[in-house]
N, C-alpha and C positions, 0 to 999 in steps of 0.2 A: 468375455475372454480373459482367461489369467494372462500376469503379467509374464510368469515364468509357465514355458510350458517343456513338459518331461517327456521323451519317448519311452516307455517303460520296457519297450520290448530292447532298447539299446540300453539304458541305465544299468549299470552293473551295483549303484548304490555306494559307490568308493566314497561319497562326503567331499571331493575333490571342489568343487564348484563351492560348496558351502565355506569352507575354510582357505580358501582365494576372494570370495568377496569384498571389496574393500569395505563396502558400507554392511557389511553383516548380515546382507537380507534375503539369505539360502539357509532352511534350518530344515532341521531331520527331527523326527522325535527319537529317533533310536537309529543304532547302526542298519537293522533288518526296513527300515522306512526309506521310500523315495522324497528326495529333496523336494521343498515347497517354499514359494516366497512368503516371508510375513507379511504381515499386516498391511505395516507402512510402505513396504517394496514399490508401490504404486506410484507414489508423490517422494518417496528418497533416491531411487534408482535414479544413476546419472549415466548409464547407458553408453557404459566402457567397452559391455562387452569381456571383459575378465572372463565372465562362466564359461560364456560359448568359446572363447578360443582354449580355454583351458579342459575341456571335455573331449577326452581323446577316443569317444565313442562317439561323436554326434551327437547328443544324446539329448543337449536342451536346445533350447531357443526361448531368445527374449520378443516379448510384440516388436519391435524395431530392428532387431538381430535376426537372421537364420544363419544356419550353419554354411547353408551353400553360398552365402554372402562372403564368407571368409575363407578366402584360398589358403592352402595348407603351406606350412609353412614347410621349407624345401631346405634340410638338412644338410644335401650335397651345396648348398650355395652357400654355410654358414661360411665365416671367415676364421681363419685361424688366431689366435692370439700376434703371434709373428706379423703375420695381413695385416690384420686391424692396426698394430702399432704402423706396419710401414704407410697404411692409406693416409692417417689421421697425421703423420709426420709430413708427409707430403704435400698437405695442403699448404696452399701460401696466400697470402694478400696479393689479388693479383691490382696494381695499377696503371699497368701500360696494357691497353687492348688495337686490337686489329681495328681498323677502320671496316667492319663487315658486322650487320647484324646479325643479330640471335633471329630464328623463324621463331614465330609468337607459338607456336605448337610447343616448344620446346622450353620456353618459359612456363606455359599451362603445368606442363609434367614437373618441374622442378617444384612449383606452388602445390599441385595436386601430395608430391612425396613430404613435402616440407606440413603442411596439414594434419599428416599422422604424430605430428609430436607431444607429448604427452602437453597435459592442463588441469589446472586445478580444479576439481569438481569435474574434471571431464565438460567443460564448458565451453571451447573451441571458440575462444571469443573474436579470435584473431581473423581482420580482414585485409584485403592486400587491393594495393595500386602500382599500377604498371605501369611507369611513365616510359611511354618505348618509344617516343623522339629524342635524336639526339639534342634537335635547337631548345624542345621545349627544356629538358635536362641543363642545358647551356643557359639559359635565361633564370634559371631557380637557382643555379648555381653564382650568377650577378646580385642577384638577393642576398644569397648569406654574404656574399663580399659585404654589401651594401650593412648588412646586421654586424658583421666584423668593425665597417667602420665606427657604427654606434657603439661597440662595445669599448673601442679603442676610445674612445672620449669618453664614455658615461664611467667605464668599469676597465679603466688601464692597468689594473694588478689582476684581474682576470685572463683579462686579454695577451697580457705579455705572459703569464703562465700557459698560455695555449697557443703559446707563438702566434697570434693572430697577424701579426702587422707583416709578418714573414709571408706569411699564405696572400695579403692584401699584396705586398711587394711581388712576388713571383706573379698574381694574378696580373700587374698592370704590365708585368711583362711580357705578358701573351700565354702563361702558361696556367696550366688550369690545376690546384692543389687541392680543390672541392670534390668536383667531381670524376677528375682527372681523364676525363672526355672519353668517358665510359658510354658505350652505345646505347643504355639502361639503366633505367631504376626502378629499383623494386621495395616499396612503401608498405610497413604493416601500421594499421592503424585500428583501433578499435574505441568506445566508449572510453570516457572519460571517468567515469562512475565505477567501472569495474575496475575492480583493487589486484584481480588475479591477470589483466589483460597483460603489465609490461613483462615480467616473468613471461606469460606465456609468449608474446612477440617475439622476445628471445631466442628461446628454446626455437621456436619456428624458423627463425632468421639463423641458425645456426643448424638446423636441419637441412636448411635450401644452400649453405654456403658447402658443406658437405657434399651435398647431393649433385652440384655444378661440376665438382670432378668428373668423375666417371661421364660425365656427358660434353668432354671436354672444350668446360667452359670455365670460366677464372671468376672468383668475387671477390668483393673488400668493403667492407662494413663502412660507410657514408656519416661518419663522428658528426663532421661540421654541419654540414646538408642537418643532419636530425637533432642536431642542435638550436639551431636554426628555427625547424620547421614545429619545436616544441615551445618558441618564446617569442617568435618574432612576426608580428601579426599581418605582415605586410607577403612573405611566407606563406604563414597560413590559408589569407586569402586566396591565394594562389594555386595552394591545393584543390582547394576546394573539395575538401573532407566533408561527411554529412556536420551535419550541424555538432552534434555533441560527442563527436569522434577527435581523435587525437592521433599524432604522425607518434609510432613507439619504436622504430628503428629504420631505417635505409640502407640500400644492400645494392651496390653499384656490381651491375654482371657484363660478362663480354665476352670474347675469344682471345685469350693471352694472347698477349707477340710473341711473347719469348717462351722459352719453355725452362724448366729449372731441372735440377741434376744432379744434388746432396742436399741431404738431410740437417741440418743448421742443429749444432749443439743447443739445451735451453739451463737452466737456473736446476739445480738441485731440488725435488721438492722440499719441503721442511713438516717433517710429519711429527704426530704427539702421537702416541700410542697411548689408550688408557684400559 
Protein backbone atom coordinates (compact mmCIF):
# COMPACT_ATOMS: atom_id res chain seq x y z
CA UNK A 1 0.00 0.00 0.00
CA UNK A 2 1.52 3.46 -1.14
CA UNK A 3 2.13 5.89 1.26
CA UNK A 4 0.21 8.68 -0.50
CA UNK A 5 -2.84 7.62 -2.06
CA UNK A 6 -4.65 9.82 -5.15
CA UNK A 7 -8.40 9.68 -6.02
CA UNK A 8 -7.80 10.46 -9.65
CA UNK A 9 -11.31 10.78 -10.39
CA UNK A 10 -11.20 13.96 -7.73
CA UNK A 11 -7.59 15.25 -8.48
CA UNK A 12 -7.84 18.05 -10.77
CA UNK A 13 -3.71 17.95 -10.71
CA UNK A 14 -3.27 21.74 -9.33
CA UNK A 15 0.43 20.55 -7.62
CA UNK A 16 -1.21 22.21 -4.54
CA UNK A 17 -0.34 19.29 -2.03
CA UNK A 18 3.24 19.07 -3.73
CA UNK A 19 4.28 22.59 -3.00
CA UNK A 20 2.70 22.89 0.74
CA UNK A 21 4.71 19.84 1.62
CA UNK A 22 6.96 20.77 4.35
CA UNK A 23 9.30 17.94 3.85
CA UNK A 24 9.04 18.01 -0.13
CA UNK A 25 7.75 14.45 -0.57
CA UNK A 26 4.80 15.20 -3.29
CA UNK A 27 6.33 15.51 -6.78
CA UNK A 28 4.73 15.60 -10.21
CA UNK A 29 6.72 14.82 -13.32
CA UNK A 30 4.87 17.37 -15.31
CA UNK A 31 1.90 19.73 -14.83
CA UNK A 32 -0.49 17.04 -16.92
CA UNK A 33 0.86 14.18 -14.03
CA UNK A 34 -0.88 13.15 -10.84
CA UNK A 35 1.09 13.88 -7.61
CA UNK A 36 3.11 10.73 -6.30
CA UNK A 37 5.28 10.34 -3.20
CA UNK A 38 9.06 9.87 -3.58
CA UNK A 39 11.00 7.53 -2.70
CA UNK A 40 11.97 8.43 0.82
CA UNK A 41 8.08 9.60 1.67
CA UNK A 42 7.94 6.39 3.67
CA UNK A 43 10.74 6.76 6.53
CA UNK A 44 10.57 11.02 6.05
CA UNK A 45 6.94 11.61 6.35
CA UNK A 46 6.13 13.11 9.81
CA UNK A 47 2.43 12.89 9.27
CA UNK A 48 1.26 16.59 9.54
CA UNK A 49 -1.26 16.03 7.47
CA UNK A 50 -0.42 19.55 5.44
CA UNK A 51 -1.58 17.49 1.88
CA UNK A 52 -5.00 16.29 3.12
CA UNK A 53 -6.08 19.48 4.73
CA UNK A 54 -4.73 21.47 2.08
CA UNK A 55 -6.67 19.40 -0.94
CA UNK A 56 -9.92 21.26 -1.43
CA UNK A 57 -11.04 18.30 -3.44
CA UNK A 58 -10.68 15.28 -1.08
CA UNK A 59 -8.68 14.16 -3.22
CA UNK A 60 -5.61 12.45 -1.16
CA UNK A 61 -5.10 10.55 1.78
CA UNK A 62 -2.08 9.59 3.75
CA UNK A 63 -2.04 5.61 5.30
CA UNK A 64 -2.61 7.47 8.75
CA UNK A 65 -4.70 10.54 7.27
CA UNK A 66 -8.23 10.21 5.47
CA UNK A 67 -10.05 13.06 4.50
CA UNK A 68 -13.05 12.03 6.49
CA UNK A 69 -10.75 12.29 9.57
CA UNK A 70 -10.59 15.95 9.03
CA UNK A 71 -13.65 18.00 9.74
CA UNK A 72 -13.91 20.92 7.44
CA UNK A 73 -12.83 23.87 8.53
CA UNK A 74 -16.05 26.20 9.12
CA UNK A 75 -15.53 29.81 7.63
CA UNK A 76 -18.59 31.29 9.40
CA UNK A 77 -16.70 30.59 12.87
CA UNK A 78 -13.33 32.41 11.53
CA UNK A 79 -12.68 35.25 13.90
CA UNK A 80 -12.30 38.69 12.66
CA UNK A 81 -8.97 40.49 13.05
CA UNK A 82 -11.06 43.16 15.61
CA UNK A 83 -12.16 39.34 17.79
CA UNK A 84 -8.96 37.93 17.68
CA UNK A 85 -7.36 41.08 19.11
CA UNK A 86 -10.18 41.59 21.59
CA UNK A 87 -10.19 37.52 22.78
CA UNK A 88 -6.21 37.36 23.17
CA UNK A 89 -6.54 40.98 25.10
CA UNK A 90 -8.78 39.62 27.42
CA UNK A 91 -7.07 36.99 28.70
CA UNK A 92 -5.58 37.34 32.20
CA UNK A 93 -3.51 35.48 34.73
CA UNK A 94 -6.15 34.41 36.70
CA UNK A 95 -5.00 33.91 40.64
CA UNK A 96 -7.95 33.94 42.88
CA UNK A 97 -10.24 30.83 42.00
CA UNK A 98 -13.74 29.71 43.42
CA UNK A 99 -13.58 27.20 45.84
CA UNK A 100 -15.57 24.79 43.13
CA UNK A 101 -13.87 22.23 40.83
CA UNK A 102 -13.40 21.83 37.24
CA UNK A 103 -15.59 18.40 36.09
CA UNK A 104 -12.49 16.16 34.95
CA UNK A 105 -14.47 16.14 31.36
CA UNK A 106 -13.80 19.51 30.95
CA UNK A 107 -10.03 19.44 31.68
CA UNK A 108 -9.84 16.27 29.02
CA UNK A 109 -11.32 18.87 26.28
CA UNK A 110 -8.96 21.69 27.17
CA UNK A 111 -5.88 18.86 26.91
CA UNK A 112 -7.57 17.16 24.04
CA UNK A 113 -7.60 21.29 22.04
CA UNK A 114 -4.30 22.24 23.67
CA UNK A 115 -2.70 18.72 21.70
CA UNK A 116 -3.30 20.46 18.12
CA UNK A 117 -0.39 22.83 18.76
CA UNK A 118 2.06 22.79 16.24
CA UNK A 119 5.91 20.62 16.99
CA UNK A 120 8.76 20.20 15.72
CA UNK A 121 8.93 17.46 13.22
CA UNK A 122 5.40 17.01 13.95
CA UNK A 123 6.49 14.92 16.87
CA UNK A 124 3.86 15.60 19.60
CA UNK A 125 6.12 14.79 22.22
CA UNK A 126 4.21 16.43 24.88
CA UNK A 127 2.66 14.57 27.86
CA UNK A 128 0.42 15.81 30.58
CA UNK A 129 -0.37 15.27 34.45
CA UNK A 130 -3.37 16.35 36.01
CA UNK A 131 -3.00 16.84 39.54
CA UNK A 132 -6.73 17.36 40.23
CA UNK A 133 -6.60 17.25 44.32
CA UNK A 134 -6.55 20.24 45.84
CA UNK A 135 -4.47 18.75 49.20
CA UNK A 136 -2.37 16.93 46.91
CA UNK A 137 -1.56 20.49 45.00
CA UNK A 138 -1.27 22.04 48.66
CA UNK A 139 1.44 19.49 49.85
CA UNK A 140 3.86 20.14 46.41
CA UNK A 141 3.18 23.50 46.83
CA UNK A 142 5.07 22.93 50.87
CA UNK A 143 7.99 21.54 48.65
CA UNK A 144 8.85 24.37 46.73
CA UNK A 145 8.49 26.56 49.85
CA UNK A 146 10.78 23.95 51.34
CA UNK A 147 13.30 24.25 47.69
CA UNK A 148 12.79 28.20 48.26
CA UNK A 149 14.26 27.84 51.65
CA UNK A 150 17.41 25.95 50.26
CA UNK A 151 17.78 28.32 47.62
CA UNK A 152 17.69 31.21 50.18
CA UNK A 153 20.78 29.63 51.91
CA UNK A 154 22.80 27.83 49.16
CA UNK A 155 22.01 30.78 46.34
CA UNK A 156 20.78 34.16 48.10
CA UNK A 157 21.47 36.44 45.04
CA UNK A 158 19.14 34.13 43.26
CA UNK A 159 16.82 33.96 45.54
CA UNK A 160 16.29 37.55 46.34
CA UNK A 161 16.18 38.24 42.44
CA UNK A 162 12.86 36.04 42.53
CA UNK A 163 11.78 37.51 45.68
CA UNK A 164 11.73 34.17 47.15
CA UNK A 165 11.98 35.04 50.93
CA UNK A 166 8.73 37.16 50.16
CA UNK A 167 6.71 34.06 48.70
CA UNK A 168 8.29 32.01 51.96
CA UNK A 169 6.99 35.11 54.20
CA UNK A 170 3.39 35.37 52.90
CA UNK A 171 3.42 31.31 52.71
CA UNK A 172 4.04 31.21 56.64
CA UNK A 173 1.41 33.60 56.81
CA UNK A 174 -1.27 31.30 55.66
CA UNK A 175 -1.20 32.47 52.29
CA UNK A 176 -0.42 30.54 49.35
CA UNK A 177 1.82 32.54 46.48
CA UNK A 178 2.69 29.00 44.76
CA UNK A 179 0.07 27.67 44.00
CA UNK A 180 -2.36 30.14 44.97
CA UNK A 181 -4.96 27.46 46.05
CA UNK A 182 -5.92 26.83 42.64
CA UNK A 183 -8.38 23.77 42.55
CA UNK A 184 -5.65 22.19 39.78
CA UNK A 185 -2.66 21.50 38.04
CA UNK A 186 -1.90 20.88 34.93
CA UNK A 187 1.77 19.17 34.39
CA UNK A 188 3.48 18.94 30.77
CA UNK A 189 6.22 16.66 30.89
CA UNK A 190 7.98 14.82 28.40
CA UNK A 191 11.66 12.97 27.70
CA UNK A 192 14.45 14.49 28.71
CA UNK A 193 16.41 13.47 25.47
CA UNK A 194 14.15 15.29 23.31
CA UNK A 195 15.64 18.74 22.40
CA UNK A 196 12.27 19.78 20.53
CA UNK A 197 9.92 18.75 23.77
CA UNK A 198 10.35 22.40 26.08
CA UNK A 199 9.36 24.53 22.91
CA UNK A 200 6.84 22.29 22.29
CA UNK A 201 5.37 22.16 26.06
CA UNK A 202 4.97 25.64 25.63
CA UNK A 203 3.27 26.14 22.68
CA UNK A 204 0.79 23.38 24.21
CA UNK A 205 0.56 25.13 27.59
CA UNK A 206 -0.30 28.25 25.87
CA UNK A 207 -2.74 26.61 23.71
CA UNK A 208 -4.64 25.17 26.90
CA UNK A 209 -4.37 28.82 28.72
CA UNK A 210 -6.24 30.26 25.67
CA UNK A 211 -8.54 27.67 25.33
CA UNK A 212 -9.70 27.93 29.29
CA UNK A 213 -11.52 31.18 28.31
CA UNK A 214 -14.19 30.45 26.15
CA UNK A 215 -14.95 27.57 28.74
CA UNK A 216 -15.05 29.88 31.34
CA UNK A 217 -12.31 28.97 33.29
CA UNK A 218 -9.20 31.25 34.45
CA UNK A 219 -5.17 30.04 34.25
CA UNK A 220 -1.80 31.10 35.39
CA UNK A 221 1.30 29.63 34.42
CA UNK A 222 2.85 27.93 37.80
CA UNK A 223 6.81 29.74 37.54
CA UNK A 224 7.67 28.52 41.00
CA UNK A 225 5.82 25.01 41.20
CA UNK A 226 7.92 24.22 37.59
CA UNK A 227 10.84 25.69 39.01
CA UNK A 228 10.88 23.58 41.37
CA UNK A 229 9.70 20.60 39.92
CA UNK A 230 12.77 20.93 37.31
CA UNK A 231 15.89 20.91 40.13
CA UNK A 232 14.58 19.84 43.16
CA UNK A 233 14.69 16.24 43.69
CA UNK A 234 12.64 15.83 46.60
CA UNK A 235 9.82 17.50 44.01
CA UNK A 236 10.48 15.27 41.54
CA UNK A 237 10.00 12.27 43.60
CA UNK A 238 6.93 13.29 44.24
CA UNK A 239 5.81 13.63 40.73
CA UNK A 240 6.41 10.72 40.05
CA UNK A 241 7.08 11.25 36.27
CA UNK A 242 8.26 8.14 34.26
CA UNK A 243 11.59 7.61 34.74
CA UNK A 244 13.44 9.67 32.08
CA UNK A 245 10.66 12.25 31.78
CA UNK A 246 10.85 15.87 32.88
CA UNK A 247 8.16 18.41 34.49
CA UNK A 248 8.40 21.45 31.32
CA UNK A 249 5.75 23.75 32.46
CA UNK A 250 2.74 24.00 35.05
CA UNK A 251 -0.54 25.65 34.50
CA UNK A 252 -2.59 26.20 37.53
CA UNK A 253 -6.69 26.18 36.25
CA UNK A 254 -9.94 27.01 38.03
CA UNK A 255 -13.17 29.16 37.91
CA UNK A 256 -12.12 32.93 38.48
CA UNK A 257 -13.79 34.75 41.42
CA UNK A 258 -13.85 37.64 39.96
CA UNK A 259 -14.42 38.56 36.58
CA UNK A 260 -12.43 41.55 34.78
CA UNK A 261 -13.80 44.40 32.65
CA UNK A 262 -10.87 46.51 30.57
CA UNK A 263 -8.47 45.80 28.58
CA UNK A 264 -4.87 46.86 30.47
CA UNK A 265 -2.61 49.14 28.10
CA UNK A 266 0.96 47.12 27.31
CA UNK A 267 4.74 48.26 26.20
CA UNK A 268 4.88 49.56 22.59
CA UNK A 269 6.31 46.82 20.53
CA UNK A 270 9.82 47.76 19.26
CA UNK A 271 9.99 46.48 15.63
CA UNK A 272 13.35 46.58 13.11
CA UNK A 273 11.99 46.50 9.69
CA UNK A 274 14.53 45.06 7.22
Amino acid sequence: MSHLMIDQEKCTRDGICAETCPMGLIERKDDASFPSPTEDADTLCVGCGHCVAVCPHGALSLKTIMPEQCPPIRKDWQLTPEQTEHFLRSRRSIRVYKDKQVDKEAISRLIEIARFAPSGHNSQPVEWLVLYDRAEIQKLAGMVIDWMRYMLKQQPDLANLLHMGRVVDRWEKGKDPVCRKAPHMIITHASKENRMAPVAATIALAYLELAALPFGLGACWAGYFNAAAASWPPMQKALTLPEDHISLGAMMVGYPKYNYHRLPPRKEPKIIWR
